[in-house]
C-alpha positions in Angstrom: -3.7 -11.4 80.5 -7.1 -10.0 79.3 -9.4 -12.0 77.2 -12.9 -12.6 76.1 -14.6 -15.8 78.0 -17.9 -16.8 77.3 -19.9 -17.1 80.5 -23.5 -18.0 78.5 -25.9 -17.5 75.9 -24.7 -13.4 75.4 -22.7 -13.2 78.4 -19.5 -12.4 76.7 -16.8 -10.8 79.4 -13.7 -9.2 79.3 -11.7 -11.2 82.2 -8.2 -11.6 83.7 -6.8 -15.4 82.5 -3.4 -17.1 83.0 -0.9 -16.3 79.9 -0.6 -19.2 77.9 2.9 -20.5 77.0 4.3 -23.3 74.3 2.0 -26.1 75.0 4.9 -28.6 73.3 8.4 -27.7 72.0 6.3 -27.4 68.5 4.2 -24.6 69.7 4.7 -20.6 70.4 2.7 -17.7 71.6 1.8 -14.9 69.7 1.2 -11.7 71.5 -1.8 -10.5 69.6 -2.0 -7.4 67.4 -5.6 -7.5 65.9 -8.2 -10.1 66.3 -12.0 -9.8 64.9 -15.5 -10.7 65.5 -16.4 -13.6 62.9 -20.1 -14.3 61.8 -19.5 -18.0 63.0 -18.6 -16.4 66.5 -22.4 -15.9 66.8 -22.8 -19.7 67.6 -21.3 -19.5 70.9 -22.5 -16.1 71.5 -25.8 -17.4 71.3 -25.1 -20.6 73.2 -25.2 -23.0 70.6 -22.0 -24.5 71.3 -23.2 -26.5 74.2 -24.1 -26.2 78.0 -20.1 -25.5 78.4 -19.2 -22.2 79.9 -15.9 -20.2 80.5 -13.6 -20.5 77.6 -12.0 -18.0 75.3 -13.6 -17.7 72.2 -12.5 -15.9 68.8 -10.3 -17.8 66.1 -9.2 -14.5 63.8 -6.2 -13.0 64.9 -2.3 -11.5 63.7 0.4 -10.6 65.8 4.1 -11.5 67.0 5.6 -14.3 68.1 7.1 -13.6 71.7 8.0 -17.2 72.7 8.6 -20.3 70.9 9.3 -23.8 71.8 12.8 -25.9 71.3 11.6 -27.6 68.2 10.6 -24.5 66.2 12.7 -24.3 63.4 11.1 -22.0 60.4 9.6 -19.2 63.0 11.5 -16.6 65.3 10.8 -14.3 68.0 9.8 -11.4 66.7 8.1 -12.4 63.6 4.2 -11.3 62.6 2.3 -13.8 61.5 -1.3 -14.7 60.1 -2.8 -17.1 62.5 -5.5 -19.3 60.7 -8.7 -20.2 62.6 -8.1 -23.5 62.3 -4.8 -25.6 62.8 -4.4 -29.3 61.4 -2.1 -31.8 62.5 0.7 -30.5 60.1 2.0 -34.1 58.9 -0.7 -35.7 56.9 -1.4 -35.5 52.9 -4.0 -33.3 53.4 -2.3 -31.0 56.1 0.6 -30.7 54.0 -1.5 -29.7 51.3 -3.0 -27.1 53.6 -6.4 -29.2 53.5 -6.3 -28.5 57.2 -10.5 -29.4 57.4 -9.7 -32.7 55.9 -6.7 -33.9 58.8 -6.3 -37.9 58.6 -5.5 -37.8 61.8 -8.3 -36.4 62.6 -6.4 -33.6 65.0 -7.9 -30.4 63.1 -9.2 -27.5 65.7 -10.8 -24.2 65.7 -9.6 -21.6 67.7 -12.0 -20.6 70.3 -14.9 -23.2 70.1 -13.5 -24.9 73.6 -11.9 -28.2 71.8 -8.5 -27.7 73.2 -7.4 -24.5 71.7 -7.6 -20.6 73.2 -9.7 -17.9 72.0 -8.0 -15.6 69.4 -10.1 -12.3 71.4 -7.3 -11.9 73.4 -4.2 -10.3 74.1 -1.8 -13.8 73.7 -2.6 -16.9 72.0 -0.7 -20.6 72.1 -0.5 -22.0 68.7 0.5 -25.7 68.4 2.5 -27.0 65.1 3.4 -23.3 64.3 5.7 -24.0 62.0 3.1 -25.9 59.2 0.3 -23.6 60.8 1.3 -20.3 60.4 2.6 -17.3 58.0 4.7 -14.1 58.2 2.8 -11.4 57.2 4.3 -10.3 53.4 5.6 -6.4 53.6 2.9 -5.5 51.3 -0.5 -7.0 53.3 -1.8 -4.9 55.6 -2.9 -5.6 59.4 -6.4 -5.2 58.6 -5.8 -7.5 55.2 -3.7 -9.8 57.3 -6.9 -10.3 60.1 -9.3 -10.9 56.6 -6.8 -13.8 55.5 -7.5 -15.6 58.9 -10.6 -17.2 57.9 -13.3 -15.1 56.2 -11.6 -14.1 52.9 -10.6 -17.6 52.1 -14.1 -19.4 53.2 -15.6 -16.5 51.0 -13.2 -17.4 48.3 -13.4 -21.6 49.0 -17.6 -21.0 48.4 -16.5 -19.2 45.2 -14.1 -21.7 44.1 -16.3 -24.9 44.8 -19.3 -23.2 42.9 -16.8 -23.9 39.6 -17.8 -20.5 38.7 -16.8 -20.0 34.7 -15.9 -16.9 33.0 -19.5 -15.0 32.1 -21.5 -16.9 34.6 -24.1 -15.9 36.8 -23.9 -16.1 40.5 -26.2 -15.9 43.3 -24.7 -15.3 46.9 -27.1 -16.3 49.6 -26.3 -13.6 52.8 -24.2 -10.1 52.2 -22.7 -10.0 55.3 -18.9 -10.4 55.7 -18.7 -14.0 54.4 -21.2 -13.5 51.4 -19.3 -10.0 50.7 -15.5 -12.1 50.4 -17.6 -14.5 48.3 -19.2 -12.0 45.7 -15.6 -10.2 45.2 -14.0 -13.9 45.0 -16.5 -14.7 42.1 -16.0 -11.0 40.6 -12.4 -12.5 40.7 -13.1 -16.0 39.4 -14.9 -14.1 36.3 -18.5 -13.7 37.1 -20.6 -11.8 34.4 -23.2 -11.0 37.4 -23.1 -11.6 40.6 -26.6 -11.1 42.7 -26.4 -10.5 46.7 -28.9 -11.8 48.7 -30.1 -10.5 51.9 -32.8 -8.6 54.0 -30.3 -6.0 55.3 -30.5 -2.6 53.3 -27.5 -1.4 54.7 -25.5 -4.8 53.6 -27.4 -4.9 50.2 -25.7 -1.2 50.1 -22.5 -2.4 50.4 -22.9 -5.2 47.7 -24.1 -2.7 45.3 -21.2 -0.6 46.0 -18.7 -3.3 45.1 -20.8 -4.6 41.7 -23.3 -7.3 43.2 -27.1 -6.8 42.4 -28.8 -6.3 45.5 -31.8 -8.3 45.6 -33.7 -8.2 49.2 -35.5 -11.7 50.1 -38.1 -9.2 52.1 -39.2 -7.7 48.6 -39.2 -10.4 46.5 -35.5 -10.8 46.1 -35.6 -14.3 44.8 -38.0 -14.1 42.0 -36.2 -11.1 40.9 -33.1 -13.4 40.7 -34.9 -16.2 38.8 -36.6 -13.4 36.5 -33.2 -12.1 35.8 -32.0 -15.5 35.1 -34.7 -15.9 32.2 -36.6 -17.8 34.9 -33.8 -20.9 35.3 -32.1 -19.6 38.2 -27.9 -18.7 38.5 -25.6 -21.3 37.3 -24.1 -21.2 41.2 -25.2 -20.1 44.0 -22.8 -19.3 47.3 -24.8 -19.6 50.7 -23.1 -17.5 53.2 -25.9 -17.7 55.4 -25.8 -21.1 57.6 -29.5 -21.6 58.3 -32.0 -23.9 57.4 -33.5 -21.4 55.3 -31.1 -20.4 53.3 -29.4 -23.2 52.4 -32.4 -24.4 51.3 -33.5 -21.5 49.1 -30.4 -21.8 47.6 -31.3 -25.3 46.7 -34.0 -23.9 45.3 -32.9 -21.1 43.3 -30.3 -22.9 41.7 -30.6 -23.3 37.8 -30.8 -27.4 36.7 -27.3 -28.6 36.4 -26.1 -25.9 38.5 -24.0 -26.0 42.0 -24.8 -25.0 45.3 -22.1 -24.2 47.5 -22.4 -23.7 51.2 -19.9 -22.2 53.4 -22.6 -20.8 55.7 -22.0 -22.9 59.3 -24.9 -25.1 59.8 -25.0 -27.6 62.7 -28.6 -29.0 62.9 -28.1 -33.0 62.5 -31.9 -33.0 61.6 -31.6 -31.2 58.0 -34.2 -32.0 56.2 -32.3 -32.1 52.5 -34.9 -32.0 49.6 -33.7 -35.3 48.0 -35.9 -35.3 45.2 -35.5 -32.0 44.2 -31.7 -31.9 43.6 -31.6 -35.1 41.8 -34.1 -34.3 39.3 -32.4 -31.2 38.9 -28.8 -32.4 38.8 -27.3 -30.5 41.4 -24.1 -30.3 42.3 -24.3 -29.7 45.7 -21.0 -28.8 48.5 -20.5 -27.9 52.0 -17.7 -27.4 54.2 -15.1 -26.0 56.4 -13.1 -23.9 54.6 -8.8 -25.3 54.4 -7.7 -22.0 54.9 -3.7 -21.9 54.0 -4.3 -23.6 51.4 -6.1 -20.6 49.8 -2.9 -18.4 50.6 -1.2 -19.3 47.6 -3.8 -17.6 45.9 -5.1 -15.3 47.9 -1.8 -13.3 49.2 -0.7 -12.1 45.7 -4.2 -11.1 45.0 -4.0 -8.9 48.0 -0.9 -7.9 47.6 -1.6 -7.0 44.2 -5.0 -5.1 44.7 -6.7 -7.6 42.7 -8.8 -7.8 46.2 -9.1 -4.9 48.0 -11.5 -6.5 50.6 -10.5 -4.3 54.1 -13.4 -2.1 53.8 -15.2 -4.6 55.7 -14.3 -3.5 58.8 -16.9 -0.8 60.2 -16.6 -0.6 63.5 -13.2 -0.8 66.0 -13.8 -1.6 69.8 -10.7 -2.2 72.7 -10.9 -5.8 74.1 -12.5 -4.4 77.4 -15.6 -3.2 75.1 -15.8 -6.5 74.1 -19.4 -7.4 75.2 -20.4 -4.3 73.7 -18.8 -5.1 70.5 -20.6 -9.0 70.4 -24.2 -6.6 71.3 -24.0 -4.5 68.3 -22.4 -7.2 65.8 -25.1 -9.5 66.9 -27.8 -6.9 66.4 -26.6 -5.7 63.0 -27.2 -2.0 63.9 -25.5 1.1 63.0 -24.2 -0.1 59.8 -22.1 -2.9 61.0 -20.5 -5.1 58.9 -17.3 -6.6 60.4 -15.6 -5.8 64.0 -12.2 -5.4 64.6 -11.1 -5.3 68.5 -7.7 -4.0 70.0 -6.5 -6.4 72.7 -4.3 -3.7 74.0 -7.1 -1.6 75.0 
């Protein structure tokens, strides 16, 4: 089969592998439908993952279940199902909670990151534990809604949700790029009075604007305009969809005393330098984390399903698997309007 292996630092190819098959009697493959480019993707694109080289990458992806293993019992051949980026162990508290990020056993994986599970950019994918990881996809939830609900729309919602955003509250969101953009509707959602988007893209600010956000660019002074729209305090939370040092730490900053910070931005520098000082004499509340994505389903499919969210307009640009490279080029150089990429593994 055909799927996207990272060779280095953005060398992203479009190669012949081996088809995977049930890795245990708990496992199936799913023959893959729709898969996407995630921000977070951008790590190993970029090489940050480490010196290691020729594994699938990807971990957003919907399709159909084509084999299955002996000890399958909820799932069939033939169904479509949502594949979450990442997979738990499937019998601890948390797991059966769907708190797959907080595993006892500690057996939680991302798709894609070359710790033991394929890439989702492909045209099949092995999923272990399918019956506690995975979820038909409802009549009513489109493929291109289906893909969302595979990680971005929930971490956008889980930064919403840990920001304990209350009715008539003010929200910043730190990035307006897919994450940030699941994030400001999810606090729309949660009952924001304003929500203000942060970011240095005019196109991205665009597309915040068009959905309710106030576009504030960090180039033009986009933080002080926050803060003097706040009466000078700040927003009660602030969502940082960004990941870098930077940002999180602006939204530290901007942050109104007593409020929360909450960062679903991925961040992986062990030297952080956290301003101490300033969030204790200020109160913060502040959160980080990998977002437990089934266990936003519950909420999140009905509001789908419903229109409540209508969050597919995301996707700006479609490439086939073979134009993968070409894809990773333009999503990593934020041209031409991207926003999010979808790619056809059967093309």
């Amino acid at each position: 089969m055909r799927a996207l292996i990272y060779h280095g630092p953005r060398d992203i190819r479009c190669d012949e592998i081996d088809d995977p098959s049930p890795t245990d009697t708990d496992s199936v493959v799913v023959e893959v439908e729709a898969t996407a480019i995630c921000g977070s993707d951008l790590h190993n694109y970029h090489g940050d993952m480490g010196e290691a080289c020729g594994y699938g990458i990807g971990h957003e992806a919907v399709g159909t279940i084509v084999e299955k293993g002996s000890g399958v019992r909820r799932l069939s051949v033939g169904d479509r199902v949502i594949v979450p980026g990442i997979v738990g162990c499937g019998g601890c508290a948390p797991c059966l909670a769907g708190a797959v990020n907080s595993c006892e056993i500690g057996v939680s994986a991302v798709f894609g990151n070359n710790m033991g599970l394929g890439g989702a950019q492909a045209e099949a994918l092995a999923v272990p534990r399918a019956d506690f990881a995975l979820r038909t996809i409802p009549d009513d939830i489109s493929t291109d809604q289906a893909v969302l609900l595979t990680d971005i729309l929930p971490t956008g919602y889980y930064g919403a949700q840990r920001a304990e955003i209350e009715p008539g509250q003010d929200v910043a969101v730190i990035g307006a790029g897919p994450v940030g953009i699941m994030a400001i509707m999810s606090a729309q959602v949660l009952g924001a009075a304003r929500v203000f988007a942060l970011d240095s893209v005019a196109e991205r600010l665009a597309v915040a604007e068009g959905i309710g956000a106030i576009p504030c660019n960090v180039a033009d002074g986009g933080v002080d305009a926050v803060r003097s729209a706040t009466a000078g305090i700040g927003p009660h939370a602030v969502i940082e969809a960004v990941g870098s040092d930077e940002a999180i730490q602006t939204a530290i900053g901007l942050a109104r005393p007593g409020g929360v910070v909450s960062v679903v931005g991925a961040n992986f520098n062990l030297d952080f330098s956290f301003p101490m000082a300033i969030a204790m004499a200020r109160s913060l509340t502040f959160r980080i984390g990998i977002c437990p994505i089934p266990q936003t389903w519950p909420a999140l499919v009905p509001l789908v399903a419903s229109g409540s969210l209508a969050p597919e307009f995301v996707f700006t640009h479609r490439f086939g698997l073979s134009d993968g490279a070409r894809a990773y080029e333009l999503f990593d150089g934020r041209t031409d309007g991207v926003m999010k990429v979808m790619l056809d593994p059967r093309s």
